[in-house]
N, C-alpha and C positions, 0 to 999 in steps of 0.2 A: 623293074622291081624284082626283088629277092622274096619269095612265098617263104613263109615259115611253116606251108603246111609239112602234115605228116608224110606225102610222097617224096618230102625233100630225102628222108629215111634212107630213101632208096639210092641213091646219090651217094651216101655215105658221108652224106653231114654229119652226121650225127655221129659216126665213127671218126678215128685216126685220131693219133698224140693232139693234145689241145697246142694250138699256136700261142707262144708267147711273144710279145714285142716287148721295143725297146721301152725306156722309163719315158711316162709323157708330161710334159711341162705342165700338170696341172695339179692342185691339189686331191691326193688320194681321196681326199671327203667328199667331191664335189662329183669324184668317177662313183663313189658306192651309192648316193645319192641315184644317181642316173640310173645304175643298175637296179637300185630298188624299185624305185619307180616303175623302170620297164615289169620287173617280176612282177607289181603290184598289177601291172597292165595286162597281164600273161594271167595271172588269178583270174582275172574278172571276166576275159574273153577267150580264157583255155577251149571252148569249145568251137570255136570258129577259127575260120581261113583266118593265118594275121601274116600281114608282111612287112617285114621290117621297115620300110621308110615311114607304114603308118604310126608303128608304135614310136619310132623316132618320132615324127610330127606331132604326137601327140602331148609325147616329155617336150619339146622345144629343142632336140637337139637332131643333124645329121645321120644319117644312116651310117657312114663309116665311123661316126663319132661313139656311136652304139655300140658298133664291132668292139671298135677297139678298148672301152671302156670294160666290155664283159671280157674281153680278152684280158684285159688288166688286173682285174681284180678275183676274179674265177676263174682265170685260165680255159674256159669256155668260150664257144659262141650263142648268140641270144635263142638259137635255137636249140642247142642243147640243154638247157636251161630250161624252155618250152616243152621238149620233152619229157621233160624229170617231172615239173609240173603235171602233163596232162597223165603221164603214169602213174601218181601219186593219188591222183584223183580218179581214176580207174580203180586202184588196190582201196578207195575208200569205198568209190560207188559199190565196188563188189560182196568186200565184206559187209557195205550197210542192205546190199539188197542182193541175197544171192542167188534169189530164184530169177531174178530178170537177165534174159538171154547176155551172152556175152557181146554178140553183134550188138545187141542197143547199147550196154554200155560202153565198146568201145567207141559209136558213134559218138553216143555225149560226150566222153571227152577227147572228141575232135583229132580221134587217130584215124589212117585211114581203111585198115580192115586188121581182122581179127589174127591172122598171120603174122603182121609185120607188129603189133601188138604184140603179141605172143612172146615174140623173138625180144623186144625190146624189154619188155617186161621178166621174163627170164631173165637176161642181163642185168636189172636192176635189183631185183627182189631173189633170185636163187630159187622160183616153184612160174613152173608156166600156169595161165587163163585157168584152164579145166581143174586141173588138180587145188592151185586156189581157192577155185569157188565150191568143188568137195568140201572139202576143209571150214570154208563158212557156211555154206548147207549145213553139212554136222555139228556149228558150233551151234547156228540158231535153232535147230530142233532139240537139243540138248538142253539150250535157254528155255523154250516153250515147255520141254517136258517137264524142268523142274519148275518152272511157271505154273503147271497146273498141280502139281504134288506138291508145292509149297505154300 
C-alpha cells in the first residue's frame, strides 16, 4: 500500500514537475467525477493516516486508476492534492484560533510536524507558521479591542 501520510513529504512526493500521461480512453467527466469524490474523501479525513487504495476503495475505483485520473485532470498526484487540503485547513485553523499552539494544529490537520509544515506552508502561502499566527494574534486583539470600544 502507498501511505498518503505527511512523511511521504519527505520523499519528495510532494515535490518535482507534475507527471503528465498520455489521453485516456475515458470520458473527461467520468475522470473529474473521480477526482472529486476523492477530494471530497480528503475534506472529511484530512486529518488522518489515508492511503491510496483506501480512498480508491472507497470511490469504487483502482489505485492506479486514481493516479492516473488526478494526473489527468490536475496534473497532480492524489497526494498533493491532500496536501493543499490539510494546508488550507491549517492557515484556517490558525487564523480562526491563534492562540492554540502550532504543534496541536498542525497535529489536526494530519501533518507530521511543525518543520515540514512550515516549509510546505511557506511554499504555499508566501509567510511561515510563527509569523502567521502574529499576524492573526494582532488581528484578533484588534477585533476584541474594538469589540469592547464599540
Amino acid at each position: 500500500m502507498r501511505p498518503l501520510s505527511p512523511q511521504a513529504a519527505l520523499s519528495g512526493v510532494v515535490h518535482g514537475p507534475p507527471r503528465r500521461c498520455p489521453s485516456l480512453p475515458v470520458v473527461p467527466a467520468q475522470q473529474l467525477e473521480v477526482v472529486n469524490r476523492a477530494a471530497r474523501y480528503f475534506a472529511h479525513h484530512f486529518s488522518e493516516q489515508i492511503e491510496l487504495e483506501v480512498v480508491a476503495d472507497s470511490i469504487g475505483v483502482s489505485a492506479e486508476w486514481l493516479d492516473l485520473c488526478f494526473d489527468h485532470c490536475r496534473g497532480k498526484t492524489p497526494f498533493q492534492t491532500l496536501q493543499h487540503i490539510r494546508l488550507s485547513r491549517l492557515f484556517e485553523g490558525i487564523a480562526a484560533q491563534p492562540q492554540t499552539t502550532l504543534q496541536q494544529q498542525v497535529h489536526r490537520c494530519g501533518l507530521a510536524s511543525v518543520m515540514i509544515a512550515n516549509r510546505l506552508f511557506e511554499e504555499l502561502f508566501g509567510i511561515g507558521l510563527a509569523p502567521f499566527r502574529r499576524v492573526c494574534r494582532r488581528a484578533e486583539a484588534d477585533r476584541l479591542l474594538r469589540q469592547r470600544s464599540g
